[in-house]
C-alpha positions in Angstrom: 34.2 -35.1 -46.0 34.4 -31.5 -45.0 32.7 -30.5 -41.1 31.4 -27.1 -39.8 32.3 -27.1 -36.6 32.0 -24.3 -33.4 32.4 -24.3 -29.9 30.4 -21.9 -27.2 30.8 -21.2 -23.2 28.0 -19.3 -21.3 28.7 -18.0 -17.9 24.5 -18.9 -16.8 23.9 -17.6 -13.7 27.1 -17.7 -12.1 30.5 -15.4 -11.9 33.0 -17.7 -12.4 33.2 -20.1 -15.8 33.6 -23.6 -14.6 34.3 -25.0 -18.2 36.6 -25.1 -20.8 36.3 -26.0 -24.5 38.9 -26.1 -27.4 38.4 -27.6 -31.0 40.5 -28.3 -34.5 38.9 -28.9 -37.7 41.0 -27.3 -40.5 40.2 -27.8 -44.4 43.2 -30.2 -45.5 43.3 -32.3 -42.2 42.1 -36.0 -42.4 40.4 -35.4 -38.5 39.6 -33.2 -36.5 38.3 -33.3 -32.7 37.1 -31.3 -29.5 38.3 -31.3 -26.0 35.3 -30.2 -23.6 35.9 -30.4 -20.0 33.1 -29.4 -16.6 36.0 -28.0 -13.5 35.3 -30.5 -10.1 36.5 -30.2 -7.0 36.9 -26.9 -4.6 34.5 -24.5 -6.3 37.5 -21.5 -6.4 39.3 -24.0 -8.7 37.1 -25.8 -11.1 38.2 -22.9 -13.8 41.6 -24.2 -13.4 41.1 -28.1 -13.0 38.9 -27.4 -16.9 40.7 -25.2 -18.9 44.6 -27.2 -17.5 42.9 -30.4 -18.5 41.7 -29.0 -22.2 45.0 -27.8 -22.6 47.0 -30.7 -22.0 44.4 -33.1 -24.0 44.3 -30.4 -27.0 48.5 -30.2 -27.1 48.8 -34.1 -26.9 46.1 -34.5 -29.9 47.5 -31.8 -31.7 50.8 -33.4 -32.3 49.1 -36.8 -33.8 48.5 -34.5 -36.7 52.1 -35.8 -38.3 50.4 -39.3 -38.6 46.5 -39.5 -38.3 46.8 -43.2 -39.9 48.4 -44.1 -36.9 46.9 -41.7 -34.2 43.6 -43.6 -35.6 45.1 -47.5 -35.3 46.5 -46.6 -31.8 43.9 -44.4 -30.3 43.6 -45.9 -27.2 46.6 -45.8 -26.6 47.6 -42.3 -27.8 44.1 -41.1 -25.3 45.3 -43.2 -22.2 48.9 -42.0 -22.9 47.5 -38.0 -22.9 45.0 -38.6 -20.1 48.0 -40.1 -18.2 49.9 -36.5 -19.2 47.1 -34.2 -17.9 46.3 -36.1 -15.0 50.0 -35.7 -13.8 50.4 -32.3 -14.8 46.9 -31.6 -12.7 48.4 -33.6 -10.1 51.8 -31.6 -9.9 49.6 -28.3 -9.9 47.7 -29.2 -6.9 51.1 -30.5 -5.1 52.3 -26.9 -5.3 49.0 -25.8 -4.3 47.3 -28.2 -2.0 44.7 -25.8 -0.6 43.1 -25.9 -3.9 43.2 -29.7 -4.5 41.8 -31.8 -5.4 41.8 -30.5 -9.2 39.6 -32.6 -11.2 36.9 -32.5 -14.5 34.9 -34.6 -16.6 35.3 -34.2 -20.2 34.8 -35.7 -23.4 36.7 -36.0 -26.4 35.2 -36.3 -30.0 37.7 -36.9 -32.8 36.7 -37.8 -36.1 38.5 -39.6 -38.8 36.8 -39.1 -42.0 33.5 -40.6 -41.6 34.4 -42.4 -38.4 33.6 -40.7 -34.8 35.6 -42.3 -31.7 36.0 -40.6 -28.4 36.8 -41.0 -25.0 35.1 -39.5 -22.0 34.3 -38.9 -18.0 31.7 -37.6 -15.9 28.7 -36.4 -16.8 29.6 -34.5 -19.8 27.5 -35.7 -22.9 28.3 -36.4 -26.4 25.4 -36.6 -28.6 24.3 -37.2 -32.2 21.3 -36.0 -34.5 20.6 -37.8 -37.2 17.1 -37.9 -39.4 15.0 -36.2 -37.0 16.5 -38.3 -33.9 18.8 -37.7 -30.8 20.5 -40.1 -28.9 23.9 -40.1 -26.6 26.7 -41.8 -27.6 28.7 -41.8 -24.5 28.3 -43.4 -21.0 25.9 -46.1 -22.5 26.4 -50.2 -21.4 25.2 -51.0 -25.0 28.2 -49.4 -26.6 30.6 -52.3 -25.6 33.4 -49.5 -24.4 36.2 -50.3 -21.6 36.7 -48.3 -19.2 40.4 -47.3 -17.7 41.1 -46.5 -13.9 43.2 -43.3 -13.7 44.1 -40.8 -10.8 43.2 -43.6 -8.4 39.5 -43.4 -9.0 38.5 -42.1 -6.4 36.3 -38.8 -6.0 38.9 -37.1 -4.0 41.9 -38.1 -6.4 43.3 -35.1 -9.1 42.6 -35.4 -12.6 40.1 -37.7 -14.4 39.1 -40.9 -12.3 37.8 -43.1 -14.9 38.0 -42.6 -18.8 35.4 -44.4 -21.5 37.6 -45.1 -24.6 35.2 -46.0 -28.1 36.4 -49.5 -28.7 34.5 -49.1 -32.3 34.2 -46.2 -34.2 30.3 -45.1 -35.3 29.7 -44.0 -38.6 29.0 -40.1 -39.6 27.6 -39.1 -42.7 26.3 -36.2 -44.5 23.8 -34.4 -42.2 24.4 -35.4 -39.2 25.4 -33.4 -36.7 27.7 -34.3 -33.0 27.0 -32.2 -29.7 29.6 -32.3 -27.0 28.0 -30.7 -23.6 27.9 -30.3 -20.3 25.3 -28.7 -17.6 22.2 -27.5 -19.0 22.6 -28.1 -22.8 21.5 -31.5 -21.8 19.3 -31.3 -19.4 17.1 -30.0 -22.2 16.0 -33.8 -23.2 16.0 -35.5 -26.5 12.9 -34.0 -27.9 13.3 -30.4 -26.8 16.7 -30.1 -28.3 15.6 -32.4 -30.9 13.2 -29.7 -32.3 16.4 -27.0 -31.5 18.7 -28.5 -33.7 15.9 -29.4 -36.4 15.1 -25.5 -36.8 19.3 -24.5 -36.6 19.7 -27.9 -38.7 20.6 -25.3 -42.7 22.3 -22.7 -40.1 25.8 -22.5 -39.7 27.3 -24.4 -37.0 28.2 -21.4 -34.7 24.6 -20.1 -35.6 23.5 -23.7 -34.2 25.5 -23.2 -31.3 24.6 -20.1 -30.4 20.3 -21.3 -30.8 21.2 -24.0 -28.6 22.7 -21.8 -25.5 19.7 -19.5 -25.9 17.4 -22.3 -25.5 19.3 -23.7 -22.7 19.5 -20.3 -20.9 15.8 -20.4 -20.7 15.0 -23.2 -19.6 12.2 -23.7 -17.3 13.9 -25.4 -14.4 15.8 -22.9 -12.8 18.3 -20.5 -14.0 21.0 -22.0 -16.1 24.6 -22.6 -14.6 27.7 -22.7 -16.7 27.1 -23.7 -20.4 29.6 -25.0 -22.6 28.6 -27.1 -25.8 30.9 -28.4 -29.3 29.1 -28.5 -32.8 29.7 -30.6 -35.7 28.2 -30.6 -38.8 28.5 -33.0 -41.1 28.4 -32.1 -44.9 
């Protein structure tokens, strides 16, 4: 199964990018995944809290590469063991630092096997699936039958991520589809609006896609956008 895939970050109306976003697909690797994470706490250092938290989540992943049978049999493990990395290296950072703690993000991880999507995610970051005309989320949803792990304390003033969802079953991708990890705006579009986005980008390339998808965000009716930050899969 081969995957287009493209990431994207929009500063929106503010100075400061809040987000942080990293991916891996490469022809010849059995999976690939994104790390896509929305900076919390002080407002001067949500850029850190984001793009230290990608970083350590994108490292960790990137060495299951040796063994994706087993990365795959043990993922909740190998996701609680890297959440448990970053949230101590966040934690250690705002030690040193403590005018700028508490350092802390939501993010979601997509990481696909084959034909097999898990992930594990926090906050209010979204990860999303079109398939056939439809839209749905996958994350954050009671009917999904995933755990949830305490980390950092769990509590909104704590450093790093509070609470993490871990897939307990993998859903099934095929040909077509495509997976949308988000935060901010990109979301707050709604089902049908980016629905009919992704339906017209649906032939285009996946950075193409991306890039239809922050332009529609951008103008939304609402109010000005803030921060955008969105992950693309296709599915071919």
């Amino acid at each position: 199964m081969l995957y287009d895939c493209a990431t994207a970050l929009a500063l929106g109306h503010r100075d400061v990018q809040q987000n942080s976003v990293s991916s891996d697909f490469q022809i010849g690797n059995p999976f690939g995944y994104i790390v896509l994470a929305e900076g919390r706490g002080p407002r001067a250092a949500r850029d850190r809290a984001a793009k230290i938290l990608v970083t350590e989540l994108f490292s960790e992943l990137k060495f299951q590469c040796a063994d994706p049978a087993d990365f795959e049999g043990n993922f909740t493990t190998v996701l609680t063991n890297a959440f448990d990395g970053a949230n101590a290296c966040l934690a250690e950072v705002a030690e040193e630092e403590p005018e700028i703690a508490p350092l802390a993000a939501d993010v979601v991880v997509p990481v696909i096997f084959g034909h097999r999507l898990y992930w594990a995610s926090s906050g209010q970051v979204s990860l999303c699936l079109f398939r056939d005309g439809e839209f749905r989320r996958l994350n954050m949803q009671p009917a999904n039958g995933t755990p949830e792990v305490g980390h950092a304390g769990g509590g909104p003033e704590a450093n790093g991520v509070s609470q993490i969802e871990l897939s307990s079953d993998p859903v099934e991708v095929r040909s077509g589809d495509v997976v949308i990890a988000t935060c901010g705006t990109v979301y707050a579009l709604g089902p049908e609006r980016l629905s009919a986005a992704i339906a017209r980008g649906r032939r285009r390339p996946a950075n193409e896609l991306a890039a239809l998808l922050l332009d529609e965000a951008s103008h939304a009716e609402a109010k000005p956008a803030g921060n955008l930050a969105l992950g693309v899969v296709k599915i071919i």
